[in-house]
Structure formats: structure tokens, C-alpha cells
C-alpha angles and dihedrals in degrees: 000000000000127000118302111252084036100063126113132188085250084064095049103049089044097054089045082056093049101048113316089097093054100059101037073063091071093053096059088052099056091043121116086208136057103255104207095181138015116204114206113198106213097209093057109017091231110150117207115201110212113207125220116269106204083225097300132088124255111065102132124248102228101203125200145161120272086229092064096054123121117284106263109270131155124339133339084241116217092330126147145186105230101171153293119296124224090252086055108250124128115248126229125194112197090211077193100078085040123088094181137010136171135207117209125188140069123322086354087179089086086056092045088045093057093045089053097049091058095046095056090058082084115079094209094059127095127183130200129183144181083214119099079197098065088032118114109199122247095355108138077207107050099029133156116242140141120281105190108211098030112120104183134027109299142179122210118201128196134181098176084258109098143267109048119228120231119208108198116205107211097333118190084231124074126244129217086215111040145133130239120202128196144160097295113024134304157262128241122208116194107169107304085331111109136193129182117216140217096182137352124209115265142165115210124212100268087050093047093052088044094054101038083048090063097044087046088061126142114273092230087064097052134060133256093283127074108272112254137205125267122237106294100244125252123265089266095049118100087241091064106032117156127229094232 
């Protein structure tokens, strides 16, 4: 990462796109314990891993430097940017060690949009949704189907590790692990764990069209391998502007 004192929350997302996921990553697979969320301050660069609860405090916060990570091997896995906390650290979610979470809000597909652009930046992963509105049209990665049982708009990811985790749009039931978006910002539940938020990730409508446009071009325009996503911006840039 920069310079400390000259750090945004545009650094530091960008640099989580480029390889801090990554290696956060590595950190989740040496853990003896299952991390559910990573916080990154933006002034220092120090990354706390939040263990899972099981529904109960007291799991530890183990802190370190971003300096000391993991060196940057593999996949980011199934982790993703949700937004920037009140005490202005940027907030990770590992969907790997969730079997089900639920946005709640107002037009929660530009949460969910967000969530899916950055999940596609791994290879590995696959998404698949009952919503015309997360769909990306003719992607074998991002593609419309039936899910019996559902009951609300979902999105399955796999990453050919199971289990899949199910992202509920606004579902009837309550989840343990959800996030609840409002005017201006959020809050995130895992568990007993709990973030305020300034500002979540989100794509609007114009940006969405925009973006599955570009991974829907011609054949002939692209190279021999599958086209694949650009970074997902960071909370300032016009691709990942938020509503509030």
C-alpha cells in the first residue's frame, strides 16, 4: 500500500483489487478458525480478521499490519468489498464461510451487483440468479435460471468449493448474517459481529448496463480466453457510485 496520511478509500480498494484480497486470502487459509470479515483502516493500513461467532461474543480480532500478509498467491476466493465503515475502514465479507446472507433495503440488486462484479474477478467462481436484474447476458459465469425453493431473489455462488453461498434480496425469512441498507449507508450482522457503514459498494442501473455490455462483446473483439471483468471501482469512481 502508499504512504500512510496520503491514503484514500480509493487506495485502498484498489489495492484490495490488485492483490490485498488475495492475501487476506492466505490468511483465511492458515486460520484455526473460520474468519468471516477483514476490516482495513485507511489511515494505517492495519487489517483486523474477525473470526466467526457462532452467534455468540468473544471470538478474538487478531490485528496486523498489511505489510506482514501473505504473499499474493491464487484467488481471492469468494471475497468481497462491501463498504466503508464509520471509522473509516473498508469492510471485507469471506461468502465462503457463509452459507446464506440477505440484503435488505431498497433496490438491494445494486448491492448484490457490486458483490457479483467482484466475484467474477475469480476465475473459479460461477453465479447463478433467478433476477433479470444481476443477470449478465449470455455469460456462462453470471446466467439466469430457476432456483425451486427459493422464495425471494437469490444469488448462488460457486466456486467449485462447496457449499454454495446464497445471497437473498430482500427474503420474507430472517438471517442470522444480513445487510441492512439504508439512506445513508448500512449495517452488517454476521452473527453477533456488527459494522456501521458510510457508504456500501453499489452499481446503478446505467453502470450495470455499461459493464455487462463490455463483457457481452463480440468474439471476434476479444482474445482466445473468456473475457473477464475489470476491477470493480472503488467507492469514489463513477462505476461504483453509491446512491447516498
Amino acid at each position: 500500500m502508499t504512504e500512510s496520511g496520503g491514503v484514500t478509500v480509493a487506495d485502498t480498494v484498489r489495492w484490495l483489487h490488485e492483490e490485498g484480497l488475495v492475501r487476506l486470502a492466505g490468511i483465511g487459509a492458515r486460520a484455526l478458525n473460520p474468519l468471516v470479515a477483514y476490516t482495513i483502516d485507511v489511515a494505517t493500513g492495519t487489517v483486523s480478521a474477525h473470526p466467526d461467532t457462532g452467534g455468540e461474543v468473544g471470538a478474538d480480532v487478531a490485528t496486523l499490519a498489511a505489510d506482514d500478509l501473505p504473499f499474493p498467491v491464487g484467488t481471492p476466493k469468494r471475497l468481497t468489498i462491501v463498504g466503508v465503515t464509520t471509522t473509516e475502514s473498508v469492510l471485507v465479507v469471506d461468502l465462503s464461510e457463509l452459507r446464506r446472507i440477505a440484503i435488505h433495503g431498497d433496490r438491494p440488486e445494486m448491492a448484490a451487483r457490486a458483490w457479483a462484479m467482484q466475484l467474477l474477478l475469480n476465475p473459479d467462481i460461477s453465479l447463478t440468479t433467478n433476477s433479470a436484474d444481476l443477470v449478465i447476458a449470455g455469460s456462462p459465469r453470471c446466467k439466469q435460471t430457476f432456483i425451486p425453493g427459493s422464495g425471494s431473489t437469490v444469488l448462488n455462488v460457486d466456486d467449485k468449493h462447496p457449499p454454495v453461498t446464497t445471497v437473498c434480496l430482500n427474503p420474507a425469512t430472517d438471517e442470522i448474517d444480513h445487510l441492512d441498507l439504508t439512506e445513508n449507508g448500512g449495517e452488517l450482522y454476521l452473527g453477533a459481529r456488527f459494522w456501521q457503514l458510510r457508504q456500501i459498494m453499489r452499481i446503478t442501473d446505467d453502470a450495470w448496463t455499461a459493464l455487462a455490455a463490455r463483457l457481452q462483446a463480440p468474439q471476434e473483439e476479444a482474445s482466445s480466453s473468456p473475457p473477464k471483468p475489470d476491477r470493480v471501482s472503488a467507492p469514489d469512481e463513477k462505476l461504483s457510485e453509491s446512491t447516498t
